[in-house]
C-alpha positions, 0 to 999 in steps of 0.5 A: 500500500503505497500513498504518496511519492517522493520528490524528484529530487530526493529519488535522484539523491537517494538512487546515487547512494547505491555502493560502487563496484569494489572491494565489499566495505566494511559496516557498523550497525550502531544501535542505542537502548531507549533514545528519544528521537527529540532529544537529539541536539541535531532535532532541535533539542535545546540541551547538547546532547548529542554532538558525535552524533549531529556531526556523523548525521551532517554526513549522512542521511537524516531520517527525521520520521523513523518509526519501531513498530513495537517499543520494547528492546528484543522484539524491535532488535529483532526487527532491526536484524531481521527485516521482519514485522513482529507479527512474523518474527513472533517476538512481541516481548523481550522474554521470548527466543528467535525462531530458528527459521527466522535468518538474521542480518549477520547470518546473512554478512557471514554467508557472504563472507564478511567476519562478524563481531557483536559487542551490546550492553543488554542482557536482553540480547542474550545469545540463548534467545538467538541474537548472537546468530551469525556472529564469529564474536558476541558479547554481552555487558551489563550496564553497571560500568557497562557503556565503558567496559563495552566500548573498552573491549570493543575497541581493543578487538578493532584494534586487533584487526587488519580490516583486509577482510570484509566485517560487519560489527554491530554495537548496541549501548543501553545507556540512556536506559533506566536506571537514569544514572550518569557517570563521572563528569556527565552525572549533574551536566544538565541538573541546575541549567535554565531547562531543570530550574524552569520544571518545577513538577514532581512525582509520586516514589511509592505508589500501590502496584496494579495487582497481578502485574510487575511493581513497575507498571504504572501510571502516575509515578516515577516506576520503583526501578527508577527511583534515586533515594528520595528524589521526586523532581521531575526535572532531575530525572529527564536531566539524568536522562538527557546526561545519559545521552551525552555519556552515550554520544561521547562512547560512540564519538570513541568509536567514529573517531577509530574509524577516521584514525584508522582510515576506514570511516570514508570508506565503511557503511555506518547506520546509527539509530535506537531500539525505541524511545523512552515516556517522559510524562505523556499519557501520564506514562513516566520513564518506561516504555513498551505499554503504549505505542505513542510517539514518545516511545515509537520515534527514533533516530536513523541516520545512514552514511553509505559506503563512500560518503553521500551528499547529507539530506534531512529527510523527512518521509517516514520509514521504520526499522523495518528498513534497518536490515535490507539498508544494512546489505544493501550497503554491502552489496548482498540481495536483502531477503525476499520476504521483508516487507522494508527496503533499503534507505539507499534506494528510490522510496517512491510513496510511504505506505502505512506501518502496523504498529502494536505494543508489547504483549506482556502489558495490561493492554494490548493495542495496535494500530496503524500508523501514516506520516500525518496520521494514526489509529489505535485500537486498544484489543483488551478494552475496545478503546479507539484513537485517531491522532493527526499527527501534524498538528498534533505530535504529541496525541492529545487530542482524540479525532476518533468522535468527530473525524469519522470518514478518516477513522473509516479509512484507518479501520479498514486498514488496520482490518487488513493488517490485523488479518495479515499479522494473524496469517503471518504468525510463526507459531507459539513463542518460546520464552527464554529463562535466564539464569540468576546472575542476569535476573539480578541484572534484568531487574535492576533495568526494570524487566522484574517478570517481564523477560 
């Protein structure tokens, strides 16, 4: 389903990041834990957050409209490194196993020939649940010290390569995910400027758990994981937030600043972005993310620099991280796979079509819904709630059209009709859960995934 097309022009520009013929160059799929779209310097956010980041992104392609179809770390890595929806790769909750019939990107890179490594700070992305397929090394830290011991280790292996052979490495940092704490030099970088002394809210720290469900779903208050002794402000956690992407940015600075050293930037394909974002308030949803399928939690950054450079465009027409995988080979030369519905960032994308988009499954509710650049529809299945947001003139979806826009709530349910029938028909089965052991319990539960693995 295809609505609208793109500008001549940007076909033009696009169709001329195709890679050239030579050597296979070498790739970096960079991927950051719950970072919010709008709270990148290069979006306009009025604290320095990211300025490695703005500066790969001045030399790059700039999606400014990326969507994750599903919020939550395992089921939209999986996306990423599959090119498939959830409704078909079948990970709709971080506590759930690949498929075995499911080929990832790196399964893929290796079969082409390319040595692989995986270095990522999430024991969500544990190797027994099938993300280490495909890759000769893979590592995984926690977040305690995780960011710096991760980019330490990360480095000293680049290090220790000739880079003849072609190679594909991915990095995945989890910070800024909660718990909101920033290391060092970072920690009270933004806690007393103009932005924190402006927000005078605060929030409930103890609050009574929805029975029957983990302690840290909730509306209203600050979730117990993220809790710092008797801290109540408001300002002082998206302060802490906003550090941790600083703390974040500086990591991946080290490693662009590898490349340019080394002489391989120029050369490699580098695709940046996020697993999802992260609520700060909207819906009253506070510091978590996966219950809902809003804005704050589905934008994310996607900036892609091709092998050999490109001309830098701020594009503003939506894609998803559907595109992360056939863009990631595509970079490479290798024919993406047959079935996945994305397409390569590097080609001619001549209309937009809509996402099918859904939540986590191991919430209260479960909502779907499907999403256009201007506007989108939710059905909430578990209480039969529907939304309908326009998304111009209202970007943070306060405003509920579903009442007084009826022949555009009709298009959107038609289409959410044949998506839901779609995703029904491309299930892969029942999900296998992944039990982990008490070391990465401990860890889980300290990032807030308390019965939610």
């Amino acid at each position: 389903m295809r609505l609208r097309s793109l500008p001549p022009i940007l076909l033009g520009v696009l169709a001329a990041c195709a890679p050239q013929a030579g050597p296979p160059p070498h790739v970096f799929l960079i991927t950051v834990d719950t970072l919010r779209a709008d709270h990148l310097s290069m979006n306009g956010y009025a604290r320095a957050t990211s300025p490695n980041i703005d500066a790969l992104a001045a030399e790059a392609l700039h999606f400014e409209q990326a969507v994750a179809v599903l919020p939550k770390t395992g089921p939209s890595v999986t996306t990423h490194l599959s090119g498939l929806d959830p409704c078909a790769h079948g990970v709709t909750a971080n506590r759930y196993q690949i498929p075995p019939q499911v080929t990832l990107v790196a399964e893929r890179f290796a079969a082409a020939g390319y040595r692989t490594a995986a270095f990522v700070s999430n024991p969500v992305l544990a190797e027994e649940k099938g993300y280490s397929r495909g890759f000769s090394k893979y590592q995984v830290f926690a977040k305690v010290g995780g960011l710096d011991d991760m980019n330490r280790r990360a480095l000293k292996w680049m290090e220790k390569q000739d880079w003849q052979q072609p190679t594909f490495v991915w990095l995945h940092y989890i910070d800024p995910h909660g718990p909101y704490t920033p290391k060092g030099e970072y920690r009270d970088l933004f806690q007393d400027d103009e932005i924190a002394r402006a927000d005078t809210r605060t929030l409930p720290t103890t609050y009574e758990p929805l029975e029957g469900w983990p302690a840290n779903y909730v509306l209203g208050a600050i979730p117990a994981y993220q809790v710092r002794g008797d801290e109540n402000r408001v300002a002082f956690y998206v302060a802490s937030y906003d550090a941790e992407i600083r703390y974040m940015d500086a990591a991946v600075g080290e490693v662009l600043d590898f490349l340019r050293e080394r002489k391989l930037f120029d050369g490699a394909g580098i695709l940046f972005t996020a697993d999802h974002g992260e609520s700060q308030g909207e819906h009253d949803y506070w510091f978590e993310h996966g219950w809902y399928a809003y804005e704050d939690c589905q934008r994310i950054p996607m900036v892609v620099k091709p092998p050999g450079g490109v001309k830098p465009r701020r594009i503003p027409q939506q894609v998803s991280n559907l595109d992360t995988c056939p863009t990631l080979l595509a970079m490479a030369g290798i024919e993406p796979p047959d079935d996945a519905p994305g397409r390569s960032l590097l080609e001619p994308r001549r209309a937009e079509g809509p996402l099918f988009i859904q939540n986590t499954s191991t919430y209260p509710d479960r909502i779907f819904g499907v999403r256009l650049p201007s506007t989108k529809y939710l059905k909430n299945e578990t209480t039969g709630i529907e939304e309908l947001y326009d998304l111009t003139s209202d970007p943070h979806e306060t405003r509920n059209l579903i009442a007084e826009s009826p022949q555009a709530a009709s298009r959107m349910r038609a289409l959410y009709a044949t998506f839901s029938e779609n995703c029904a028909q491309s299930s892969p089965g029942e999900a296998v859960e992944v039990a982990p052991d008490a070391v990465t319990t401990e860890e889980l539960r300290a990032l807030g995934y308390t019965d939610d693995h």
